[in-house]
C-alpha positions in Angstrom: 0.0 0.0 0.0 1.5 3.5 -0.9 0.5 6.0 1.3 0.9 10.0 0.0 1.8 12.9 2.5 0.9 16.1 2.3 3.5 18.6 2.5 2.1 22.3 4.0 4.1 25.4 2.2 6.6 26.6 4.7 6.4 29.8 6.4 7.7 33.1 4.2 10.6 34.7 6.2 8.8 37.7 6.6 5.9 35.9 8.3 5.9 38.2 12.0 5.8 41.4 9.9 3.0 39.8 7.5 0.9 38.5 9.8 0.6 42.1 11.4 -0.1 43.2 7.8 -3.3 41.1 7.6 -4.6 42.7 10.7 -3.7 46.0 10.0 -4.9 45.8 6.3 -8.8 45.5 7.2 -9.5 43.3 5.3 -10.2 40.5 7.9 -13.6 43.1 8.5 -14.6 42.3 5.3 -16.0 39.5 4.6 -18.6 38.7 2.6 -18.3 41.9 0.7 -20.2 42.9 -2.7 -17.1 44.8 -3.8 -15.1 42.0 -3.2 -17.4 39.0 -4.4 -17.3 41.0 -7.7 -13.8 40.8 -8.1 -13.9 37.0 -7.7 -16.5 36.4 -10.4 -14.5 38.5 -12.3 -11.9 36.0 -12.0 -14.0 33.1 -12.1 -15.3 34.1 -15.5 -12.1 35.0 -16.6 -10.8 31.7 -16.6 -14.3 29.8 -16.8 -13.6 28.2 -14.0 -15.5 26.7 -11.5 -14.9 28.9 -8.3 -13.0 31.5 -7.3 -12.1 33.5 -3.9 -10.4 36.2 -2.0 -8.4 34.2 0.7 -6.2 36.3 3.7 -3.6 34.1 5.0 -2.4 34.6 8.6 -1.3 32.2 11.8 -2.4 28.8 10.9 -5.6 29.9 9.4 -6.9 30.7 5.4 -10.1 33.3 5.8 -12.1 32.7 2.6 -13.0 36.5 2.6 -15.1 36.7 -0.8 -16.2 34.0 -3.1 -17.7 33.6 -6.8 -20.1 31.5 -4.9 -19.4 28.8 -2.7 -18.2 29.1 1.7 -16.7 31.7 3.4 -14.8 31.2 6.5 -11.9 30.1 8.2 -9.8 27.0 7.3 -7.1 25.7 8.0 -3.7 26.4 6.9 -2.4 23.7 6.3 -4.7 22.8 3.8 -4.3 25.8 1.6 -2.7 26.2 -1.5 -3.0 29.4 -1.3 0.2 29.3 1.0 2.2 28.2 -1.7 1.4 31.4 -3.3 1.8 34.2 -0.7 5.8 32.5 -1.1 6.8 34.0 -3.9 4.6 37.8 -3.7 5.7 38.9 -7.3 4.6 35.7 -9.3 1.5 34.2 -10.3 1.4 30.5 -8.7 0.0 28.3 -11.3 -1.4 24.5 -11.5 -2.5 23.1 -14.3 -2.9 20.0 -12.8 -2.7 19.6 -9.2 -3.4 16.0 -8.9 0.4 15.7 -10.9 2.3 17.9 -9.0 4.1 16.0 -5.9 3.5 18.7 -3.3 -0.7 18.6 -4.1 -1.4 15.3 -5.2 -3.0 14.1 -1.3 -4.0 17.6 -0.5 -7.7 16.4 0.3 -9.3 18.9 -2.2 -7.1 17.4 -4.9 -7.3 13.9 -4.0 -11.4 14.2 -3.7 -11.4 16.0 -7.2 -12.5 19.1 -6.2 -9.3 20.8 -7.6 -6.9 20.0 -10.5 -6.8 23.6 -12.0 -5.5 26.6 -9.5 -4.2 29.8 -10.3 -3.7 32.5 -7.6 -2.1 36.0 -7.6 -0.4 37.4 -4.3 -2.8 40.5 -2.7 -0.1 42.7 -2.0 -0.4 45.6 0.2 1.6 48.9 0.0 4.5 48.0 2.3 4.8 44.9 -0.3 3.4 42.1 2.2 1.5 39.0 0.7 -1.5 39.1 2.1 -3.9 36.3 1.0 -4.2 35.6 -3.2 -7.2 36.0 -5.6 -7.3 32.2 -6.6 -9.3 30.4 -9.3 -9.8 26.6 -8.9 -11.4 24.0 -11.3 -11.9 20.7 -10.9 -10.6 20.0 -14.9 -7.2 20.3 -15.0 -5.6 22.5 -18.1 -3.0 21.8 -20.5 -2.2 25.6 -21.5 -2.7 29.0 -19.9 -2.8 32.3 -21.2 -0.2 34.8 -20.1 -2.6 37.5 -20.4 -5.0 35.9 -18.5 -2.4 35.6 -15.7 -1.9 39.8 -15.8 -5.4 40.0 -16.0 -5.9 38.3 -12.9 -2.4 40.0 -11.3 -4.4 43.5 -12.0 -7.5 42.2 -10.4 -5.6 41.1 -7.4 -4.3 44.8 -7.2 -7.2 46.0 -7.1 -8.5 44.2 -3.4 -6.5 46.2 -0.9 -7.6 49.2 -3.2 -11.5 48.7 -3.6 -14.0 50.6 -1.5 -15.7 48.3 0.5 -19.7 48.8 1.5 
């Protein structure tokens, strides 16, 4: 019997100083926002994908914030993708296929099929901390991506620590 592990994304060096970015930024006290939803359809639609979400990562936790449609909340860090992509602030984190990449293949959204396809674009504030991503998930993986499509969703991402909130 083989038996997978999942690896969690390590920590970004900066984590102390960008964990009391995600508190300071606000955005924790905005959840379930119609500003915000509307960036993630946006997003969604852009890449015709099933779902798509504003997520803040902080401490061990990933705060769904705004969502395309699907659940809000809190959930666990360790879990999250989205980790991967806060790593690396100035790139677009891209899976075509998460279920045949080593570090995602038993991450339990991948193994149940719920994500193959994830993009996800750093939300960076003004001091340059990654605060969460704007990520897209499918559950059909993709053989090609457009690199517009990844700017497009870069400039999205821009716009959540800029967009007036109701």
């Amino acid at each position: 019997m083989s038996v997978t592990i999942y690896n969690t994304a390590p920590l970004p060096s900066n984590e102390p100083a960008r964990n009391q970015a995600v508190y300071a930024s606000g955005l924790l006290e905005n959840s379930d926002d119609t500003a915000l939803n509307r960036l993630s359809v946006l997003a969604k639609d852009l890449f015709r994908a099933d779902w798509a979400g504003i997520t803040l990562i902080y401490d061990d936790v990933q705060c769904v914030i705004a969502s395309s449609g699907g659940r809000l909340g809190h959930h666990h860090r360790a879990r999250s993708m989205s980790a991967y992509a806060i790593l690396k602030p100035a790139e677009v984190f891209c899976l075509l296929d998460a279920k045949q990449d080593d570090r995602f293949g038993a991450n339990p959204f991948v193994r149940v099929g719920l994500i193959r396809f994830f993009v996800a674009a750093p939300v960076i504030d003004a001091q340059g901390y990654a605060l969460g991503t704007l990520c897209v998930s499918s559950s059909l993986p993709r053989h090609t991506i457009d690199p517009e499509a990844l700017a497009k969703l870069q400039n999205l991402a821009a716009r959540v620590v800029h967009t007036p909130t109701a």
